[in-house]
DOSEPA-49748 format. One line per 5 residues: number of its first residue (from 0); their letters; for each residue x, y, z of C-alpha. Coordinates in nm, 2 decimals. Example, Ala and Ser with C-alpha at 12.3 -4.5 7.8 and 13.67 -1.06 7.14 Angstrom:
// residues 2
0 = as = 1.23:-0.45:0.78; 1.37:-0.11:0.71
END
This chain:
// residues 161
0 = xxxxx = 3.32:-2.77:-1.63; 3.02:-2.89:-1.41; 3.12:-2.64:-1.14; 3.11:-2.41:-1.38; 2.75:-2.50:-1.52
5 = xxxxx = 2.65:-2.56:-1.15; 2.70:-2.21:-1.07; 2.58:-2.04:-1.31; 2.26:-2.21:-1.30; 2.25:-2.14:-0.94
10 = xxxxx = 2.35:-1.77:-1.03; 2.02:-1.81:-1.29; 1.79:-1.91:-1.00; 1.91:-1.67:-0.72; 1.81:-1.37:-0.97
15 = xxxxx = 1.51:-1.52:-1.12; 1.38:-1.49:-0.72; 1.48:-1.21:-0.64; 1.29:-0.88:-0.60; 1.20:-0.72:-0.90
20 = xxxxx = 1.38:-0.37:-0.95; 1.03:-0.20:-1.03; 0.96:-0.30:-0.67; 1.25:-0.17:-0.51; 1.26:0.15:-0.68
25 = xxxxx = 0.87:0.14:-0.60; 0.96:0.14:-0.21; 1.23:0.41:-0.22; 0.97:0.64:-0.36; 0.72:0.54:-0.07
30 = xxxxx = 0.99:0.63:0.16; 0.86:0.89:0.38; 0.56:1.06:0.53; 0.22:1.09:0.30; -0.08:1.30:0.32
35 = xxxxx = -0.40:1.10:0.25; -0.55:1.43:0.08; -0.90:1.37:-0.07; -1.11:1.03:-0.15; -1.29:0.94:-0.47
40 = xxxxx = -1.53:0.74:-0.62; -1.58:0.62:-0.98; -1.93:0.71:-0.96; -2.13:1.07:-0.86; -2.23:1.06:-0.51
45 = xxxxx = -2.13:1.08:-0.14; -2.10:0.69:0.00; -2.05:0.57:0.33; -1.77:0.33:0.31; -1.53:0.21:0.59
50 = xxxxx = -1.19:0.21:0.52; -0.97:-0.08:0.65; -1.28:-0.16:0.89; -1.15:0.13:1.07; -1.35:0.43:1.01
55 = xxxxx = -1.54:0.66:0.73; -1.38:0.82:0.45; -1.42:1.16:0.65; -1.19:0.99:0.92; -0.93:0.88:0.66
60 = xxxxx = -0.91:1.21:0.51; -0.61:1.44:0.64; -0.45:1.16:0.81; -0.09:1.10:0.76; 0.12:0.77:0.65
65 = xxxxx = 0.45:0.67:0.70; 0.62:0.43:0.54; 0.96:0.27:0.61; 1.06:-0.02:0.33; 1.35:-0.16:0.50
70 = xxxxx = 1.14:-0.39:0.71; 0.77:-0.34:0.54; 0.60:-0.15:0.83; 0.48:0.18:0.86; 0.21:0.40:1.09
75 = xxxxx = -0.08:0.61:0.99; -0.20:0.86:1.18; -0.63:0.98:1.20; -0.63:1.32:1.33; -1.02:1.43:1.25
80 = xxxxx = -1.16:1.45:1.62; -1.50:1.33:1.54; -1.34:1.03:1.47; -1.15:0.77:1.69; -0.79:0.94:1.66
85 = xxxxx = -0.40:0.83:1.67; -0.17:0.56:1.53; -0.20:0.30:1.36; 0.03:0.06:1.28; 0.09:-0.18:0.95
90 = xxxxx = 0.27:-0.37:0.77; 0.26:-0.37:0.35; 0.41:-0.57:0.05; 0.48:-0.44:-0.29; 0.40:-0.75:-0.54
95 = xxxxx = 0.45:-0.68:-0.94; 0.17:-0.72:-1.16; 0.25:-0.53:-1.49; 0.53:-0.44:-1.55; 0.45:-0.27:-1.89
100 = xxxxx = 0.14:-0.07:-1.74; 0.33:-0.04:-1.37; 0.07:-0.12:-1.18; 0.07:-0.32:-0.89; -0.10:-0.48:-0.59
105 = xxxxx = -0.03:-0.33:-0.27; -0.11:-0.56:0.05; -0.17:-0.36:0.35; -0.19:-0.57:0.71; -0.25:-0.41:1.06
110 = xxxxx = -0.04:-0.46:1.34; -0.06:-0.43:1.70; 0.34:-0.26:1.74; 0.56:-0.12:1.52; 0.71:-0.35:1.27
115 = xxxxx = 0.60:-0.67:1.35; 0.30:-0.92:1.16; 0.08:-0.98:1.41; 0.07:-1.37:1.39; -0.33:-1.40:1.51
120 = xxxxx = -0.47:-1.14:1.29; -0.55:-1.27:0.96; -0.69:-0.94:0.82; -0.51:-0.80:0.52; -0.67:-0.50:0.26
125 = xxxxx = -0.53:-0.56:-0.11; -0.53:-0.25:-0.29; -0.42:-0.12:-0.65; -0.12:0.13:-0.65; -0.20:0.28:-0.96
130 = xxxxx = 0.00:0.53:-0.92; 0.32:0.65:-0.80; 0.55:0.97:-0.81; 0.81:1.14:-0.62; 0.54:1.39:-0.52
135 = xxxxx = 0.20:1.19:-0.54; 0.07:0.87:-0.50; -0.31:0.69:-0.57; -0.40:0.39:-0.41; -0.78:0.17:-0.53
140 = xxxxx = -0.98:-0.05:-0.43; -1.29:-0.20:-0.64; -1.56:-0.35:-0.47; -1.90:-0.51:-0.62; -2.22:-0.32:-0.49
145 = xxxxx = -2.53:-0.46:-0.60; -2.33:-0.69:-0.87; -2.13:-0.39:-1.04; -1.81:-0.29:-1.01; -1.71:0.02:-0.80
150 = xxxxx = -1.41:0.20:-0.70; -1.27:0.43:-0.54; -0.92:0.63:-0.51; -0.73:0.72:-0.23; -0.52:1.02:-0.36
155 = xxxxx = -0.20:1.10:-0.13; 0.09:1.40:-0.19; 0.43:1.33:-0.02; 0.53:1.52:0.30; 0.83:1.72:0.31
160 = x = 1.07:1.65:0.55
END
């Protein structure tokens, strides 16, 4: 009998850590190659903002993103030639926040190869996936400027393969 209640508290604890299903089903829709289509802001105006402290909206816009879940990495590419162009690589998490509102936070780290956390950089971008499709997907980020809020969306459309 304490074998029994043994494992099936072990059972309990082994599923209460696992992954939620929200976030695996999250990741198979990432799955693919993205188009980082158009930026926006919350409020009217053109800003100059720099994007993972690697260039302008203008740069970010166009590129594509791929993602591959099974080991958290992916690649983006800048093609705008008035900017610095080529690959990026990353590495992201998925972690839960709502699950009644489905949004969550999306942590998004750069890294110098493929695949791999690059142990010495300590530079990570959380942003808001708020939302996610088969077809489309918006990222945010909110910011304070001059002590109010402001934010801006990052609007993508999946690639067809």
């Amino acid at each position: 009998m304490k074998k029994l209640i043994l494992l099936a508290v072990m059972a309990l604890v082994v599923l209460a850590c696992g992954v939620p299903k929200t976030v695996i089903q999250s990741k198979k829709v990432m799955k693919g190659s993205w188009s980082l289509d158009t930026i926006n802001y919350d409020q009217p105006g053109k800003y100059n903002i720099s994007l993972l402290d690697d260039g302008s909206s203008d740069c970010f816009e166009g590129s594509t993103w791929r993602f591959i879940p099974n080991n958290n990495s992916g690649v983006y590419t800048i093609k705008n030639n008035d900017c610095l162009t080529g690959d990026r690589n990353f590495i992201f998490t998925i972690a839960e926040i709502d699950q009644a509102t489905s949004l969550y936070d999306f942590l998004l780290k750069p890294t110098v190869k493929q695949g791999s956390a690059n142990k010495a950089e300590k530079t990570g971008y959380r942003l808001r996936l708020s939302q996610l499709g088969e077809s489309s997907m918006q990222w945010q980020q909110t910011v304070m400027v001059d002590n109010k809020p402001f934010t801006f969306n990052m609007n993508f459309t999946k690639i067809e393969e």
